[in-house]
N, C-alpha and C positions, 0 to 999 in steps of 0.2 A: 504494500500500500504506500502511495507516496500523496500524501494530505498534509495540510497545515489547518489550524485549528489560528483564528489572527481575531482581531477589532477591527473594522476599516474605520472608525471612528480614531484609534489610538496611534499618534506621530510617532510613538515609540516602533510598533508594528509594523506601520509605513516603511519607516526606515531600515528596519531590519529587511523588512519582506523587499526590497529595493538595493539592499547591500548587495543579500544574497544570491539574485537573480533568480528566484525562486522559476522552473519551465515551465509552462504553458500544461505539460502531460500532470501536474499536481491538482489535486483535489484544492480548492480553496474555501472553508468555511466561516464566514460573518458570524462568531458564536452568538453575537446580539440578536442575528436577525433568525437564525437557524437553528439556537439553542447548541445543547450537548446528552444527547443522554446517557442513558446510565450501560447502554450495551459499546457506546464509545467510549463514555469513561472506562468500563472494563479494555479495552480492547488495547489502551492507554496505559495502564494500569499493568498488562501484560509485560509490556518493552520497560518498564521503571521498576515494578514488584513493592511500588509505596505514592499513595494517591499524596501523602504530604507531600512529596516533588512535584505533584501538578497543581500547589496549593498557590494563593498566592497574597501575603501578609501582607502586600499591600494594598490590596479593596479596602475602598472606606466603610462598606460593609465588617469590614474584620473588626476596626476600628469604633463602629457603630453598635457591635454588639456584644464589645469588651472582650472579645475570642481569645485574647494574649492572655488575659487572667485565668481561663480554663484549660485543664488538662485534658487535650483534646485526642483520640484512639482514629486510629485508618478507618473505620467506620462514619465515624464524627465526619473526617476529612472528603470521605465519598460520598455521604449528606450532604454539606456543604457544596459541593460540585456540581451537583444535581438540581440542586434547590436554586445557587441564580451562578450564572456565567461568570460575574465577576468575578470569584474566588479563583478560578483558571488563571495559571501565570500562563503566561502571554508574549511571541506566537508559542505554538507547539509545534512542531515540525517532525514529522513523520516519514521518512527516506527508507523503503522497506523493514529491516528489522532493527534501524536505527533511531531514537529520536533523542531530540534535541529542544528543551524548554527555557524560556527564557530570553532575556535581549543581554545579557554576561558577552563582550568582546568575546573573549575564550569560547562560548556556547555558538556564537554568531560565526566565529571562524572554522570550527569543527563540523558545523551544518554545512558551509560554503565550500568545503574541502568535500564531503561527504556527498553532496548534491554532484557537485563536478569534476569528480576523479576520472571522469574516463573523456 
């Protein structure tokens, strides 16, 4: 599967998905507008083996609902996922049995190395 999982609202996203030259042959999904469910969260969840690395502490939802004060279990974190899009760090990038989460330099150059090695 080769999917990105982005915001087209978020300039963080933009830029990233713009670095990397993300092909034409990739799935591209708006999670605002598309959602995420729970059979892509698993699917996700496969390539990582921890929904907290799909997590992402900086939704003002996290913030909003004092998440940092709670001791929160992979369960918690696959809730959260489910329930609203923003918790999704952001893009996800999905290069057959590679993925790569986040806009981290290091993460962004590992996708771009990994999309166009051949």
């Amino acid at each position: 599967m080769q999917k990105v999982y982005y915001l087209s609202s978020c300039d963080t996203c933009k830029r990233v998905l713009a670095e990397i030259e993300i092909p034409s042959s990739f799935i591209k999904q708006d999670i605002k507008v598309q959602g995420i469910t729970e059979e892509e969260l698993d699917e996700l969840f496969n390539l990582t083996d921890k929904y907290e690395d799909l997590f992402s502490r900086r939704a003002k939802l996290y913030q909003e609902r004092n998440l940092k004060d709670k001791n929160l279990l992979e369960e918690d974190y696959k809730n959260l996922l489910v329930d609203h899009y923003t918790f999704l760090k952001r893009p996800v990038i999905v290069n057959n049995d590679e993925i790569f989460i986040g806009s981290s330099p290091k993460t962004v150059a590992a996708a771009k190395t990994s999309i166009h090695k051949n």
